[in-house]
C-alpha positions in Angstrom: -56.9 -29.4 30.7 -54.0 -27.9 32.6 -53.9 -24.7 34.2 -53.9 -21.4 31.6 -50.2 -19.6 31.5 -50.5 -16.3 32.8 -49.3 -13.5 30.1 -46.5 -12.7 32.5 -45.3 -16.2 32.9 -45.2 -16.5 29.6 -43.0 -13.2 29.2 -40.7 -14.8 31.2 -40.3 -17.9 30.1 -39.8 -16.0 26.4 -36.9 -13.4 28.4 -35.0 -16.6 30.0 -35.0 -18.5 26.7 -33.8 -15.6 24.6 -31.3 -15.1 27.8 -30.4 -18.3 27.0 -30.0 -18.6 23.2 -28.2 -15.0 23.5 -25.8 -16.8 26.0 -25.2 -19.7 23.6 -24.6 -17.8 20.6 -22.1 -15.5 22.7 -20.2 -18.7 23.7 -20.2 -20.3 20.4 -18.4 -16.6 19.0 -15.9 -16.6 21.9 -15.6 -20.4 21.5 -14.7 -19.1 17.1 -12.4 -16.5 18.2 -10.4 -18.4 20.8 -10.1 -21.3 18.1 -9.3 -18.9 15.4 -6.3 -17.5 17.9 -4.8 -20.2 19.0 -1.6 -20.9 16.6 0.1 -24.7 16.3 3.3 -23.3 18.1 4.7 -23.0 21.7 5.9 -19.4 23.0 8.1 -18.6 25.1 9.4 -15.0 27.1 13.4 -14.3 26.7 15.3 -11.9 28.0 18.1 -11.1 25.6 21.1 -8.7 26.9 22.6 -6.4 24.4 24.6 -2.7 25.1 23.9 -2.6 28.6 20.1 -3.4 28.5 17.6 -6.2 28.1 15.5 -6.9 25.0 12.6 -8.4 25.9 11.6 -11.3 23.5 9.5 -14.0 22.8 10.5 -16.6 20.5 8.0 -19.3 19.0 8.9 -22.7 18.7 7.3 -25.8 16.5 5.2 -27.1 19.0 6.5 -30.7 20.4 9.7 -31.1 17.7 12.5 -31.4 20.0 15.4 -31.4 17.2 17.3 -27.9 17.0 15.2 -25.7 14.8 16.1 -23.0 12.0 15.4 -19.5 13.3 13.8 -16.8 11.4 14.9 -13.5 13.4 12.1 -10.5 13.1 13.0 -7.0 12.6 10.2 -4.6 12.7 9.0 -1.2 10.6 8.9 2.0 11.5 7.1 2.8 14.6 6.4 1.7 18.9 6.2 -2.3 17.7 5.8 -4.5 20.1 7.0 -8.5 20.2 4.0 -9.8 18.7 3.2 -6.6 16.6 -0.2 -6.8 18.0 -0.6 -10.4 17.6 0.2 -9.8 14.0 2.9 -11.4 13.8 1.2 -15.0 14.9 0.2 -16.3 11.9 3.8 -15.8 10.0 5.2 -17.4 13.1 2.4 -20.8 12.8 3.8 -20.8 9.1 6.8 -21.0 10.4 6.9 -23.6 13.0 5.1 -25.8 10.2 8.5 -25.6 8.3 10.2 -26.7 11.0 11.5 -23.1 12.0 11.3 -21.1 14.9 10.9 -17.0 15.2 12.6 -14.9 17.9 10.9 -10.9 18.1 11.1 -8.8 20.8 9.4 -5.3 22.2 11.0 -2.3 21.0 13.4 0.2 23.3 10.4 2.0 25.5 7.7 -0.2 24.0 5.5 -2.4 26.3 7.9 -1.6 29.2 10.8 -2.6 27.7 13.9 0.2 28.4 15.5 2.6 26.3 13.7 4.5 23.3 13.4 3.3 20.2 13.2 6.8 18.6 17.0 7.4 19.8 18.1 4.4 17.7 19.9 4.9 14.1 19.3 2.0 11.3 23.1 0.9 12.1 21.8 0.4 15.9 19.4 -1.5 15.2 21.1 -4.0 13.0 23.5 -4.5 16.2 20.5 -5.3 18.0 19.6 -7.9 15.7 23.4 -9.1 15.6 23.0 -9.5 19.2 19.8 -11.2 19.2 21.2 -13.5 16.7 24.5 -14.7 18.5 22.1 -14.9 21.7 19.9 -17.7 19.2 23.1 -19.7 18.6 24.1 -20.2 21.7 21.1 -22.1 22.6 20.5 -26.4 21.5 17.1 -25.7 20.7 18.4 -23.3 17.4 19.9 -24.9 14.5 23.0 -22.0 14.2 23.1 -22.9 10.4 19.8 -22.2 9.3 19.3 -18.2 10.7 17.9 -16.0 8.9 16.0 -12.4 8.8 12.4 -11.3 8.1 12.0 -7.8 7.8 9.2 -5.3 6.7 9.1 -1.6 5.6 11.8 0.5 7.4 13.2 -2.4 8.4 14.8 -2.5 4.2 17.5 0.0 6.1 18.7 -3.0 8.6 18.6 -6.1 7.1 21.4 -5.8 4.6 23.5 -4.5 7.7 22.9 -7.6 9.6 23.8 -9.8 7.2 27.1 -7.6 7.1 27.6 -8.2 10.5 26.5 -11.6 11.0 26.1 -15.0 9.3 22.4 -15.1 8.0 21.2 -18.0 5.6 18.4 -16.7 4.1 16.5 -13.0 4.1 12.7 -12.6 4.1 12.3 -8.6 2.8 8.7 -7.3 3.0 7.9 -4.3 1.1 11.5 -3.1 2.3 12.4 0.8 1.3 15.3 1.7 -0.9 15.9 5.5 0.2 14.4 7.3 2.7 14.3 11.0 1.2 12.9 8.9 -2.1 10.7 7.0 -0.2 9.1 9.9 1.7 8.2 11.6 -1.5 6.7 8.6 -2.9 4.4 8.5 -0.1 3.8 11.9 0.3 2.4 11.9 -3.4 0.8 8.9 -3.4 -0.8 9.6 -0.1 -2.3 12.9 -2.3 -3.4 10.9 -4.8 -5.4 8.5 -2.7 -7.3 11.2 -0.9 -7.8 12.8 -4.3 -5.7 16.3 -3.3 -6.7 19.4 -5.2 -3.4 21.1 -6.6 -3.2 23.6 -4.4 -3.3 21.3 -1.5 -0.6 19.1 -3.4 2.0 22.6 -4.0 1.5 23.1 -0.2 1.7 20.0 0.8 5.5 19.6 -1.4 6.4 23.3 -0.2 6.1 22.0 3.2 8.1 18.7 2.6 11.1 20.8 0.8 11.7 23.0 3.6 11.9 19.8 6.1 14.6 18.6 4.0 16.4 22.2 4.2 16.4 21.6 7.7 17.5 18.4 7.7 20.2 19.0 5.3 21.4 21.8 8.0 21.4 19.6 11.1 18.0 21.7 12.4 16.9 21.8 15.5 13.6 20.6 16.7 12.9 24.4 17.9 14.4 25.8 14.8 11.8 23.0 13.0 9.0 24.5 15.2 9.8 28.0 13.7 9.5 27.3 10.8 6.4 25.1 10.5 4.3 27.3 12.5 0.9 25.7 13.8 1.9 23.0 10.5 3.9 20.6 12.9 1.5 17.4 12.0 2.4 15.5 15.4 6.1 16.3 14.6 7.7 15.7 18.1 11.2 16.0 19.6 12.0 12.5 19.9 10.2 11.9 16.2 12.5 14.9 14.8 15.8 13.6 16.4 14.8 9.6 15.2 14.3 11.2 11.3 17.2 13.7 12.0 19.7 10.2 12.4 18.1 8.3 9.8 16.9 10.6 6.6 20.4 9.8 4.9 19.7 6.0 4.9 20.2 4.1 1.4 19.9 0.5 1.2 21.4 0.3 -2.6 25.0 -0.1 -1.7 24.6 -2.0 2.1 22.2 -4.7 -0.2 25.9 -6.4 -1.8 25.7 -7.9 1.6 23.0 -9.8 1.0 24.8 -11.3 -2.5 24.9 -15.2 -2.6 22.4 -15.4 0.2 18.6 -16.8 -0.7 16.7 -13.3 -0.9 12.7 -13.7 -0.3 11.5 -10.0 -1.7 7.9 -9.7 -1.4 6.0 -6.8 -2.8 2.8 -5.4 -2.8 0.5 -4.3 -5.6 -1.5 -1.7 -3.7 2.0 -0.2 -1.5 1.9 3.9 -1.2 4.2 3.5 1.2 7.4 2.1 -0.5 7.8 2.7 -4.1 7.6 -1.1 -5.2 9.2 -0.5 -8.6 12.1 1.1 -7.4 12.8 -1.2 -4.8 12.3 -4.1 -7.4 14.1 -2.6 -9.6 17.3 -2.0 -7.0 17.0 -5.5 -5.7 17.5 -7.2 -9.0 20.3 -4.7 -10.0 22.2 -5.1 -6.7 20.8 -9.3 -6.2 20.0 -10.2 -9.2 23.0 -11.8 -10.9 23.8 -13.6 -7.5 21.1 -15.8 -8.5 19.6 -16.4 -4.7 16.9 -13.6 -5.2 13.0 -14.7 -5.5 10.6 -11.9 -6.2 6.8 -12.7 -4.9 4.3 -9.7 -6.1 1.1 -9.6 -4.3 -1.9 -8.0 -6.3 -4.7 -7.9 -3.7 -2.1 -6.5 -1.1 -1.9 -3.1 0.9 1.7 -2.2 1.8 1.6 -4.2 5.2 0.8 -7.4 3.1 -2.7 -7.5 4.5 -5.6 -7.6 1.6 -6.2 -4.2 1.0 -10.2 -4.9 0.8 -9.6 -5.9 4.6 -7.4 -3.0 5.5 -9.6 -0.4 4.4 -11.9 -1.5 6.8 -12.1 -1.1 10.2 -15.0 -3.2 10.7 -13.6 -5.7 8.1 -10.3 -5.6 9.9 -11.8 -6.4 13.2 -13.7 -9.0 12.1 -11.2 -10.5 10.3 -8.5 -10.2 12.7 -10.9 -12.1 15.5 -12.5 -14.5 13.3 -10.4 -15.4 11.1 -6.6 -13.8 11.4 -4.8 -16.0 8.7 -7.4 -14.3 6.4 -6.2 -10.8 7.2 -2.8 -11.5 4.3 -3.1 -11.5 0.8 -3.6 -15.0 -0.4 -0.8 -17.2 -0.8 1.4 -14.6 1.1 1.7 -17.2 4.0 1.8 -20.0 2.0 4.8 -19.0 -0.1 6.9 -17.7 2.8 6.2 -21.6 4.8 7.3 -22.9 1.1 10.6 -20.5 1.0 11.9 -21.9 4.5 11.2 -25.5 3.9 13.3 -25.2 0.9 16.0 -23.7 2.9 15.8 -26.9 5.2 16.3 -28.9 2.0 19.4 -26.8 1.0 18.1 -25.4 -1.9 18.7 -22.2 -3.4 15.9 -20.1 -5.4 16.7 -19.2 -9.0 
């Protein structure tokens, strides 16, 4: 017989080989994620020059297809967005390069070092930026100058229709895209009430409060005179925040939208939005679009208003998970599918009914 293991031997050899199992299943996970987050596209930093300054972009290419490619250009929501928008932006951008296109973004004014301030800009401001991004596109070979076009989300329903007054565009991609802003702001404030199950006392305040901003606004208020009269009740309100609203409350998309008349219109709406009022930007689309016969309307059931599933969203820990293991996962089904679907048709020249 051989020689007895000692109990302590045998605790070790049991640490080192859980050590060692703990070590492999930690690789395998980081082997998952890394898989999961790599996309079937090349990237690229630009520098794109516009009123003075640089935008910093990155644009995203079909990976090894050397012919000039169609471009979809990105213009963000509301908020400090960066390029990637937190690596959201990937997957759209792998759906993208599979239909032959590529997708230019870029770092908001003050956002991840880039200059200027993105709270100083007015929706007409940024549509230049977007025109300027998209005459930077076609003067490259690797950009097909015929086949440009826009995706935009939330606030950026303000901008789009401005580009395409500026510019050329052959197609728009609108995500959950806002009709007015004073409208808008309601519609969220209520539905924001709603969803956190407000007592009616709380939802009188809550509207008292929200009328006397607009007094203000309607008054060119300052950000002092703001602070006087919310009290303690400024809910982050800041100087920059105030003057960024102060330029932008009047915005209305409704008559900028006959722009966008004869182009190919994606509009893509969610069923679980309390941001954007969903039926009244349907509604204004069709109206404005509708009879041009180039608008597509794509509705969403299982989405929140960023076009993730809302069962994810609601999350946190389903959101992290998701977003690591699995990122395509994270928007509502066939939201990535149909967009991939909308731009190989523009390739082949057709025109949605």
């Amino acid at each position: 017989m051989g020689p007895k293991i000692q109990p302590r031997r045998r605790g070790l050899r049991i640490t080192v080989w859980s050590l060692v199992t703990a070590l492999a299943v930690t690789a395998g996970l980081v082997g998952v994620v890394l898989w999961q987050n790599t996309y079937g596209m090349d990237e690229q930093r630009v520098s794109i020059r516009h009123g003075g300054h640089t935008l910093n972009g990155l644009l995203a290419t079909p990976k090894g297809d050397r012919k000039p490619h169609g471009l979809v250009v990105y213009v963000h929501g509301d908020g400090p967005v960066d390029a990637t928008h937190d690596d959201g932006y990937r997957p759209m951008w792998e759906a993208n390069a599979a239909a032959g296109y590529a997708s230019l973004s870029w770092d908001k004014p003050g956002v991840a070092g880039a200059p200027g301030d993105w709270l100083a800009q007015s929706m007409d401001d940024r549509a230049d930026e977007a025109a300027a991004a998209i005459a930077w596109a076609r003067t490259r070979p690797d950009i097909d100058g015929d086949r440009i076009g826009l995706w935009g989300a939330s606030q950026a329903g303000w901008v789009l229709p401005k580009v395409a007054a500026k510019t050329r565009v052959s197609f728009v991609i609108a995500v959950s895209p806002a009709i007015n802003w004073l409208r808008q702001g309601r519609y969220h404030l209520l539905a924001t009430l709603r969803a956190d199950g407000a007592s009616a006392d709380r939802t009188e305040a809550e509207i008292t409060r929200s009328d006397t901003t607009r007094r203000l606004l309607a008054r060119r208020a300052t950000f002092e005179e703001y602070l006087a009269a919310m009290g303690d009740d400024v809910d982050g309100m800041t100087a920059g925040r105030w003057g960024f609203i102060s330029k932008n409350y009047t915005a209305d998309a409704t008559q900028d939208l006959r722009a966008l008349r004869g182009i190919p219109v994606l509009l893509t709406l969610a069923g679980h939005d309390i941001n954007v009022d969903t039926a009244d930007t349907d509604r204004t689309y069709r109206k404005v679009l509708g009879a041009s016969g180039a608008l597509t309307v794509k509705r969403y059931p299982d989405a929140a208003h960023s076009l993730l599933k809302q069962s994810v969203e609601q999350s946190d820990l389903k959101l992290t998970l998701t977003a690591l293991f699995s990122p395509r996962a994270l928007f509502a089904d066939r939201f990535l599918g149909e967009q991939r679907q909308f731009l190989k048709d523009r390739g082949r020249g057709k025109h949605d009914a």
